[in-house]
Backbone as numpy.savetxt, mean C-alpha at the origin, in Angstrom:
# Nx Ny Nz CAx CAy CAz Cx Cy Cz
7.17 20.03 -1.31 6.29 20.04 -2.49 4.96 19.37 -2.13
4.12 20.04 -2.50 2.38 19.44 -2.25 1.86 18.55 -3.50
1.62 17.37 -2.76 1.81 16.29 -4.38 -0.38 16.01 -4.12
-0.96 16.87 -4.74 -2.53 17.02 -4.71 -2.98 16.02 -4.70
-2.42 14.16 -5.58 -2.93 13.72 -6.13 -3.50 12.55 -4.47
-2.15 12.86 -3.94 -1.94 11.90 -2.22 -3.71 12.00 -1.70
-4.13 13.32 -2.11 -4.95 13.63 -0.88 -6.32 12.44 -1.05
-6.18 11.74 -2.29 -7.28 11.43 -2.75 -6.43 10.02 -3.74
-5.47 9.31 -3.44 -4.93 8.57 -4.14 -5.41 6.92 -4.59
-6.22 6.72 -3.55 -6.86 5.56 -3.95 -7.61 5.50 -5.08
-8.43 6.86 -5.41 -9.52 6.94 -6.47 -9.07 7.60 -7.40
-7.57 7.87 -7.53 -6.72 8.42 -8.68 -6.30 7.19 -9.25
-5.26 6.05 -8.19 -5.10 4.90 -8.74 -6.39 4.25 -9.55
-7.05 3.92 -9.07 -8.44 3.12 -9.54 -9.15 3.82 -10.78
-8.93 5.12 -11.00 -9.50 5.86 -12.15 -8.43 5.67 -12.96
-7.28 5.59 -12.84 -6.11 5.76 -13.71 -5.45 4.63 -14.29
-4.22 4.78 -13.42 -3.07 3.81 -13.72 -3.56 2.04 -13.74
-4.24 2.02 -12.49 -4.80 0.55 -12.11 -6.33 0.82 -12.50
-7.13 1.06 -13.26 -8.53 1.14 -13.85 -8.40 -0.50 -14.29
-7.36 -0.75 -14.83 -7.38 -2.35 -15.42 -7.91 -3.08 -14.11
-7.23 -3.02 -13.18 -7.27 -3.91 -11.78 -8.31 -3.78 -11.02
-9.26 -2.60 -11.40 -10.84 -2.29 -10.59 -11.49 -2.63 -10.97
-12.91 -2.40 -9.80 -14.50 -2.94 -10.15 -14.89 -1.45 -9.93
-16.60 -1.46 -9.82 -16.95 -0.23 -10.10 -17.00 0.52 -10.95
-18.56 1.44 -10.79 -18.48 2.81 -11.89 -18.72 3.98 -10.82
-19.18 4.66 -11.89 -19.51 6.24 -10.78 -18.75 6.89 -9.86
-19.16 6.76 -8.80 -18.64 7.30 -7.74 -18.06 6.51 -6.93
-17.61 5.46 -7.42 -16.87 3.93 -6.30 -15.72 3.31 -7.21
-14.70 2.95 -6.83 -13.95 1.80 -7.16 -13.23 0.99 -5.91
-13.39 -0.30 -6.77 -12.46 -1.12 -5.50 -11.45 -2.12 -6.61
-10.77 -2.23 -5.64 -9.43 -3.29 -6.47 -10.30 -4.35 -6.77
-10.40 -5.50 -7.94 -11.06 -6.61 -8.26 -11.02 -7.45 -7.16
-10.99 -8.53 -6.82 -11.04 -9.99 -6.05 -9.73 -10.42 -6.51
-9.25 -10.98 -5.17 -7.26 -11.12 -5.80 -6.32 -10.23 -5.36
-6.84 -8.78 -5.78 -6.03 -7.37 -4.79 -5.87 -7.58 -3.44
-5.23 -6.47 -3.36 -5.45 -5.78 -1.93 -7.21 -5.36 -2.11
-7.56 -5.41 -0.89 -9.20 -5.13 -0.35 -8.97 -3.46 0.11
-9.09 -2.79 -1.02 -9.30 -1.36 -0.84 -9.68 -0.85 -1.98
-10.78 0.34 -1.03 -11.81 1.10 -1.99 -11.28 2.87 -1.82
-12.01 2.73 -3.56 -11.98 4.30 -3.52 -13.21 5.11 -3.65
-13.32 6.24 -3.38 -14.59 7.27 -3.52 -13.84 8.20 -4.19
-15.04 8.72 -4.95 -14.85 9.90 -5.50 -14.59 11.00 -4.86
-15.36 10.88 -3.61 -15.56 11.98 -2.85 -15.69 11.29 -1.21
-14.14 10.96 -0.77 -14.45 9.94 0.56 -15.11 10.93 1.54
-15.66 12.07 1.58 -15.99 13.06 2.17 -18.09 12.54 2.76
-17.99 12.25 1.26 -19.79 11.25 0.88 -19.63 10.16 0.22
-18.96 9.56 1.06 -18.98 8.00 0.24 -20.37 7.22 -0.49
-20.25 6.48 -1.47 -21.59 5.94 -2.02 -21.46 4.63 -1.58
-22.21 4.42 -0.55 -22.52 2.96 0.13 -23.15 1.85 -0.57
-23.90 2.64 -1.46 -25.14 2.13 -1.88 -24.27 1.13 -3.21
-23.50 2.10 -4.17 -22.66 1.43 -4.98 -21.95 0.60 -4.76
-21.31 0.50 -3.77 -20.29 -0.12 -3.49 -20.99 -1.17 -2.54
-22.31 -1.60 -1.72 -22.92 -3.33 -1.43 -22.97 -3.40 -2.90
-22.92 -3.05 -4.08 -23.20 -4.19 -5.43 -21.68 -4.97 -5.60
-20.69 -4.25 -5.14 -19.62 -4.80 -5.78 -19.16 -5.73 -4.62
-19.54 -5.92 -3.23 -18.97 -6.55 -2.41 -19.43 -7.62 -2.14
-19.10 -8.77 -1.00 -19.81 -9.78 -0.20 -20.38 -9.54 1.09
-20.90 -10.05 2.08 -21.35 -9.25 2.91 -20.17 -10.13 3.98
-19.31 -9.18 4.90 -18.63 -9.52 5.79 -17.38 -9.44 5.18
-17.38 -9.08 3.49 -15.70 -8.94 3.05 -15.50 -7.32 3.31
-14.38 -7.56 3.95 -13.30 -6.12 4.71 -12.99 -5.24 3.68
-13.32 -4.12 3.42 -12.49 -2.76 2.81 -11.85 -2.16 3.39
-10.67 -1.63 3.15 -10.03 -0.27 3.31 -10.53 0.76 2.63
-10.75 1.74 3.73 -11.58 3.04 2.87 -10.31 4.44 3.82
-9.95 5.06 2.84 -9.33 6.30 3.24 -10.12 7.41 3.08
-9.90 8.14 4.67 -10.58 9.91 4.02 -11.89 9.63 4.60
-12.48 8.88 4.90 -13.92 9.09 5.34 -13.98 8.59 6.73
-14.52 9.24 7.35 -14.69 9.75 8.84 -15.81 9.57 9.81
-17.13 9.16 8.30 -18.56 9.80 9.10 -19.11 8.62 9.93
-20.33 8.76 10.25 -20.93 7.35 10.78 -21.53 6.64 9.70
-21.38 5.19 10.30 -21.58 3.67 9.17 -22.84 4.12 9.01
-23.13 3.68 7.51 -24.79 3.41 7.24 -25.30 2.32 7.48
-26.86 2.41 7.43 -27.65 1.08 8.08 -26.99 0.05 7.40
-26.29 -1.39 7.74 -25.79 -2.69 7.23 -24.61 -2.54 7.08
-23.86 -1.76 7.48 -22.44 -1.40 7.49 -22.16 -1.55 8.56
-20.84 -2.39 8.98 -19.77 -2.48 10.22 -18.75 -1.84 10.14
-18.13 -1.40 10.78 -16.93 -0.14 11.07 -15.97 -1.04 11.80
-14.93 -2.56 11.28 -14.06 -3.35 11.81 -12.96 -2.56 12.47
-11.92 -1.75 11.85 -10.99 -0.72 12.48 -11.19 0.81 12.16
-10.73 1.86 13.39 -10.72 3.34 13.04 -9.86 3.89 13.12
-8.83 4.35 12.39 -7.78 5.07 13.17 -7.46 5.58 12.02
-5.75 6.55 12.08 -5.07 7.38 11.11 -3.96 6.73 10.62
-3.63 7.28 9.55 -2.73 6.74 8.62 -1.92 7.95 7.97
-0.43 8.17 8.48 0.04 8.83 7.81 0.79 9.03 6.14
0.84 10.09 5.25 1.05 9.66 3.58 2.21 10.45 3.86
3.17 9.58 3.72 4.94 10.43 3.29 5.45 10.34 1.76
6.20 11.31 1.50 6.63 11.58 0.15 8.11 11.16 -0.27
8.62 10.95 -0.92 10.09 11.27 -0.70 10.54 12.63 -1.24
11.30 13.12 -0.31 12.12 14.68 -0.22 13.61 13.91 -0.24
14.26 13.29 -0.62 15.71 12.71 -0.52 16.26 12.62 -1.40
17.83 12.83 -1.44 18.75 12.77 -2.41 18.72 10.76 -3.58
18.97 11.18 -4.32 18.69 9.87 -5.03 19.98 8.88 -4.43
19.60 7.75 -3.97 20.45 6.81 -3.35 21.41 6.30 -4.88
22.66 6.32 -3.85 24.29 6.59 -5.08 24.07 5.27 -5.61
23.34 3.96 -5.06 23.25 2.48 -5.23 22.36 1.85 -5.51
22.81 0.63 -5.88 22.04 -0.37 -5.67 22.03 -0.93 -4.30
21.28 -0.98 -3.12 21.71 -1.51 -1.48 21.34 -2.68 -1.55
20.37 -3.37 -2.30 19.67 -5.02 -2.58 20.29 -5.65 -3.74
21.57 -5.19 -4.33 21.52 -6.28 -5.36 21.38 -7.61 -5.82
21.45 -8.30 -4.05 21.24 -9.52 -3.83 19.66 -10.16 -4.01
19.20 -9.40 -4.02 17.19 -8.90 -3.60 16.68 -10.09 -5.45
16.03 -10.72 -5.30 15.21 -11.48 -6.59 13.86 -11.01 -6.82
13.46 -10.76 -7.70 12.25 -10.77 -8.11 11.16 -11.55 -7.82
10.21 -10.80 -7.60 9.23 -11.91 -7.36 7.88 -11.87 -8.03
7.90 -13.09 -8.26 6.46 -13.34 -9.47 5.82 -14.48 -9.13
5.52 -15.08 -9.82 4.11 -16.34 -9.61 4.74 -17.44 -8.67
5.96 -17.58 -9.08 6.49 -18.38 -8.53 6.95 -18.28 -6.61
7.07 -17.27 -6.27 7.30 -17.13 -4.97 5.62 -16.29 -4.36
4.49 -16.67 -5.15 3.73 -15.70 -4.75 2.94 -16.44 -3.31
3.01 -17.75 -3.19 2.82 -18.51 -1.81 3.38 -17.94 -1.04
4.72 -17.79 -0.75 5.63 -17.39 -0.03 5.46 -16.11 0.82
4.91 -15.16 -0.75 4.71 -13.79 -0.12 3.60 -13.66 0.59
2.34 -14.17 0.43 1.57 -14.16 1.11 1.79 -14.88 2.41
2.67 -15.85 2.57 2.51 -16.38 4.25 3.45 -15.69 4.99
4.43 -15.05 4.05 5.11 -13.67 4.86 4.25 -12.74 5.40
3.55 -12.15 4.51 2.92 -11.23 4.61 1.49 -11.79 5.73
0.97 -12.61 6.10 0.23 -13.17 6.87 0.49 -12.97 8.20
1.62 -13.30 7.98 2.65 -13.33 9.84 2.76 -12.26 10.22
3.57 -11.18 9.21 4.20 -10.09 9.38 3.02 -8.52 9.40
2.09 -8.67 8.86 0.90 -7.45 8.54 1.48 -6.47 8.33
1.72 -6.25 7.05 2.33 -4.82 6.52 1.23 -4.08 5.86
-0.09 -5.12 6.35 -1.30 -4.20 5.56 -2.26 -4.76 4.17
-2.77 -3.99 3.62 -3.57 -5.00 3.20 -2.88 -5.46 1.85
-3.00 -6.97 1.53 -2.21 -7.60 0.85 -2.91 -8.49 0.15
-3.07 -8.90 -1.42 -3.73 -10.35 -1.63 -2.82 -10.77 -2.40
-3.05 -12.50 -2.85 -2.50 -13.20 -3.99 -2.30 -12.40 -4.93
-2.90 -11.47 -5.55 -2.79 -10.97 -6.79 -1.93 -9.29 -6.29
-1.82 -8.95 -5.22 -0.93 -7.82 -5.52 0.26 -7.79 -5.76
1.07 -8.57 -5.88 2.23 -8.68 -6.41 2.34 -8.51 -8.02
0.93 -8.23 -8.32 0.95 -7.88 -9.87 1.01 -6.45 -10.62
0.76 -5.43 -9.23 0.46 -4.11 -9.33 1.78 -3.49 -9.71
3.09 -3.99 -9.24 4.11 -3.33 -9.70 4.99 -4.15 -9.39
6.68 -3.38 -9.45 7.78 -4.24 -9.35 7.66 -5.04 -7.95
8.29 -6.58 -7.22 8.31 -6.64 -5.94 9.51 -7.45 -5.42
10.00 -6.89 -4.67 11.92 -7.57 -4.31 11.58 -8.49 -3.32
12.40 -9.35 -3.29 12.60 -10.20 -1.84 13.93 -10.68 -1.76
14.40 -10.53 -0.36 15.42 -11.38 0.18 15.63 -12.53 0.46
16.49 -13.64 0.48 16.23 -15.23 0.53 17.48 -15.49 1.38
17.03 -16.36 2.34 18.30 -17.12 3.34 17.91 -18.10 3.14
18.31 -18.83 2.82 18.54 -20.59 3.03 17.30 -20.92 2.49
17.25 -20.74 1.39 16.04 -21.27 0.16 14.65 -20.50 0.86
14.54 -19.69 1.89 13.68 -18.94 2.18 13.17 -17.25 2.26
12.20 -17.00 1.91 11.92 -15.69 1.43 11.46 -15.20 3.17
12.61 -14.24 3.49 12.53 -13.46 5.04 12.39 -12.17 4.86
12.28 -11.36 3.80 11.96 -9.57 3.73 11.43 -9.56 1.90
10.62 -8.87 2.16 10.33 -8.23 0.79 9.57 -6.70 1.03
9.65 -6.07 -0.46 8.98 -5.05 -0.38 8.43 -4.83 -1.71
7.34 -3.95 -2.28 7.62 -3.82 -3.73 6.28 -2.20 -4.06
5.41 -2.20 -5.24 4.92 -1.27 -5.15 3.32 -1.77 -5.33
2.69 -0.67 -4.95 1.73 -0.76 -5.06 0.76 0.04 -6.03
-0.18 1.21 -5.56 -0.68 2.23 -5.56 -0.08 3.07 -6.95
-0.27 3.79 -7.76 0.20 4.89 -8.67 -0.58 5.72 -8.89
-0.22 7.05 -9.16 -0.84 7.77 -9.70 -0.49 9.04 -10.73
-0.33 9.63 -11.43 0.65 10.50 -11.89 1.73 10.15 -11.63
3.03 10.85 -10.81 4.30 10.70 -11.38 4.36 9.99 -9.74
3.31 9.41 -8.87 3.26 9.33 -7.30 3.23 7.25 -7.56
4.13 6.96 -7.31 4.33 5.08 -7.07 4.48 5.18 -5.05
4.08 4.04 -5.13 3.61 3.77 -3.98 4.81 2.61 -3.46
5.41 2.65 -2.36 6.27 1.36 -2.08 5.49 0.73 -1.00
4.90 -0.09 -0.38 4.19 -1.04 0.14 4.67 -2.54 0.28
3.77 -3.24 0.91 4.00 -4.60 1.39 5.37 -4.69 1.94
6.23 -4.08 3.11 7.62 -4.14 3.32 7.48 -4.73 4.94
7.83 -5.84 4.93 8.08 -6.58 5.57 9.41 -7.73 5.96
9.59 -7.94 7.38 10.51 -9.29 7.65 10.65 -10.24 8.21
10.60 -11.21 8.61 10.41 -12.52 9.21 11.08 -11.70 10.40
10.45 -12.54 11.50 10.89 -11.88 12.62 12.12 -12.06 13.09
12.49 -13.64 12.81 13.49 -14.18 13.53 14.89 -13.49 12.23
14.78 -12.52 11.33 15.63 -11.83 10.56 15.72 -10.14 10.73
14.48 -10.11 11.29 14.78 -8.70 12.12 15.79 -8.18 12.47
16.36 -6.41 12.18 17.12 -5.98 13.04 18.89 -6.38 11.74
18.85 -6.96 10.69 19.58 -6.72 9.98 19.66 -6.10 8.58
18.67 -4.56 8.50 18.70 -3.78 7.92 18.03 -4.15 5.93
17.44 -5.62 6.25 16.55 -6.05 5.43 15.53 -5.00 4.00
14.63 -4.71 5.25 13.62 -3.71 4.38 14.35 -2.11 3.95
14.70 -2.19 4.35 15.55 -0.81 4.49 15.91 -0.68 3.23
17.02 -2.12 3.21 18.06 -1.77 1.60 16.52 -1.91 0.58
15.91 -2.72 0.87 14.88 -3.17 -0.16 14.55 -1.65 -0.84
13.89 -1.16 0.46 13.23 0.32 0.31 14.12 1.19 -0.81
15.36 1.34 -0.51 16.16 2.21 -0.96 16.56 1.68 -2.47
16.25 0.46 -2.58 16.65 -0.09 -3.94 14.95 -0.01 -4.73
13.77 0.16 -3.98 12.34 0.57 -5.01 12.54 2.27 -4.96
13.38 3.30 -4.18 13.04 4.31 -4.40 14.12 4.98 -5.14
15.61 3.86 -5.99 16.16 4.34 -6.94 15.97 3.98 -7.85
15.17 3.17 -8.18 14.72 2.62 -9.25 13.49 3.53 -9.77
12.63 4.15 -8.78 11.58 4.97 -9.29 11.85 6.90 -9.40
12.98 7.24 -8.49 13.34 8.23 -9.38 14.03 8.26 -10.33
14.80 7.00 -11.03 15.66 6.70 -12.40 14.24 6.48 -13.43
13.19 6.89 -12.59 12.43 6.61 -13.91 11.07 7.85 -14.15
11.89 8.74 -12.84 10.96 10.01 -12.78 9.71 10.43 -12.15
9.50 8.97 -11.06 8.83 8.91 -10.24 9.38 9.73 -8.88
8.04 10.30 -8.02 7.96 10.42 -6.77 7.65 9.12 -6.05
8.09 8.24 -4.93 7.90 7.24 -4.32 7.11 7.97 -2.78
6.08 7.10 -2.35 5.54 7.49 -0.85 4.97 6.52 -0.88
4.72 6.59 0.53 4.13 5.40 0.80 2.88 5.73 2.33
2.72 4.60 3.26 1.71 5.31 3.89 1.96 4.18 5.51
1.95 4.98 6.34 2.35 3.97 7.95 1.07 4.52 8.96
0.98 3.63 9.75 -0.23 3.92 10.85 0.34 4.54 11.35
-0.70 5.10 12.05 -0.64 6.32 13.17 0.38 6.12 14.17
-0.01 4.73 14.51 0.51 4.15 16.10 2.47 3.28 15.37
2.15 3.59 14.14 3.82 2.93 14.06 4.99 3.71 14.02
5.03 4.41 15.34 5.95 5.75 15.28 7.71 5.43 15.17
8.16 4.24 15.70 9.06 4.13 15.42 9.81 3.72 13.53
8.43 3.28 12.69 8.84 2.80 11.42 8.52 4.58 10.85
7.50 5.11 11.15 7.59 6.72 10.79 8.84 7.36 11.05
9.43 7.52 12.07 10.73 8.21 12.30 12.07 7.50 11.39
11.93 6.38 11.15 13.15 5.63 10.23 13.02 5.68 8.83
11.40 6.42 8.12 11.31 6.60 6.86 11.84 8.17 6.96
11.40 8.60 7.99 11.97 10.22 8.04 13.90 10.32 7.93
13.86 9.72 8.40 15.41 9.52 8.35 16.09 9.45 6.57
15.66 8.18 6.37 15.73 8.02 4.45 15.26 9.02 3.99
14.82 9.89 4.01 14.59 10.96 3.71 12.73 11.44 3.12
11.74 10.26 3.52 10.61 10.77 3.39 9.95 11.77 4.13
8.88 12.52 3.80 8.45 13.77 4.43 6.70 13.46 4.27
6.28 14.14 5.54 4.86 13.57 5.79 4.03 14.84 5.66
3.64 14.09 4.40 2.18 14.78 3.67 1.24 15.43 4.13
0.36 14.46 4.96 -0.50 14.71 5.83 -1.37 13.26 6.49
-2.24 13.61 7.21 -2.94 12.25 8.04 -4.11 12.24 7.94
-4.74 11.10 7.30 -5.95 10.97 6.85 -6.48 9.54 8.00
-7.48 9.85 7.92 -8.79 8.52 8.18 -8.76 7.40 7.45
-8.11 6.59 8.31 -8.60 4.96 8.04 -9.38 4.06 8.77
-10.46 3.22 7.58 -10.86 2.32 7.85 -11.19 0.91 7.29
-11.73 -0.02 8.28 -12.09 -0.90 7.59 -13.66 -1.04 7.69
-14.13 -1.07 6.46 -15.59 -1.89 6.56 -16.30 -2.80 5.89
-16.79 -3.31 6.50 -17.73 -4.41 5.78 -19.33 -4.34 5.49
-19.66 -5.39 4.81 -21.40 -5.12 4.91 -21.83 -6.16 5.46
-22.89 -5.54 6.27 -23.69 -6.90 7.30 -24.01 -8.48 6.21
């Protein structure tokens, strides 16, 4: 199934579901201060540069999807590469696989961020843990895997920030997490996808497995303003 909204989902979220959580008019949005540091275009094809130095600092990092071209004058181009968007195509999981998994809110939101610091599952702030549901696992009064959502758009939720302490690696952590945000979002009539770098071929082949299916591969970057 061709889900249209993927091709262009940052500036669906930001027009839509998360409009609360953006800056910007026109032809630009970006998540507020607090988010994740990612922007949308109307048209990442012609991005509006010009809009988007009002809403920034100079040297603070965006994620920009879909746009390809060369930086404009006062613009730095920090990373370039691809990013693949998978869907889920899979039977609805018979379980709960995390029931052990806690919620996480204000109270563990330190936590998630120095997980998420260590671990780089991408772009992450204090305040995204507000965008949607977010699970974590706990050993010994400590938070070692979480995952939760991000991104929405139409009937398209996003699972993101999935990460694990290293030294917990390798005992099937994110996995259950995963499988416990993507029965929870078709019990509620959602499509779940999410989005992996180019170069992370072994975490691509293990979402293929769970049964996600890859969309297509778009342009990522990061930029800043001089």
């Amino acid at each position: 199934m061709r889900h249209l909204l993927l091709d262009n989902i940052v500036w669906h979220t930001l027009t839509g579901p998360h409009a609360r959580f953006a800056s910007g008019t026109g032809a630009v949005r970006r998540y507020a201060r607090g988010f994740s540091p990612i922007v949308g275009f109307a048209d990442p094809g012609r991005p509006d540069f010009d809009a988007l130095a009002a809403l920034c600092d100079p040297g603070e990092p965006f994620y920009c999807d879909g746009w390809s071209g060369a930086a404009p004058p006062g613009w730095d181009i920090g990373a370039d590469t691809t990013m693949f968007k998978m869907a889920w195509d899979g039977a609805l999981p018979g379980e709960d696989e995390a029931p052990d998994a806690i919620a996480l809110g204000n109270a563990q939101r330190e936590e998630a961020m120095a997980l998420t610091a260590l671990t780089r599952p991408g772009p992450f702030g204090p305040r995204t843990i507000e965008l949607g549901d977010y699970f974590g696992i706990v050993d010994g009064g400590k938070l070692v895997a979480m995952a939760g959502e991000r991104m929405h758009a139409g009937a398209l939720r996003e699972i993101s920030g999935v990460c694990t302490h290293p030294d917990f690696q390798g005992r099937g952590f994110a996995r259950r997490l995963m499988r416990k945000l993507v029965r929870r979002q078709v019990l509620r009539g959602e499509t779940p996808f999410l989005h992996v770098m180019r170069d992370n071929e072994a975490a691509r082949a293990l979402y293929e497995r769970m049964g996600f299916r890859t969309h297509g591969e778009s342009a990522v970057r990061v930029v800043s303003k001089r």
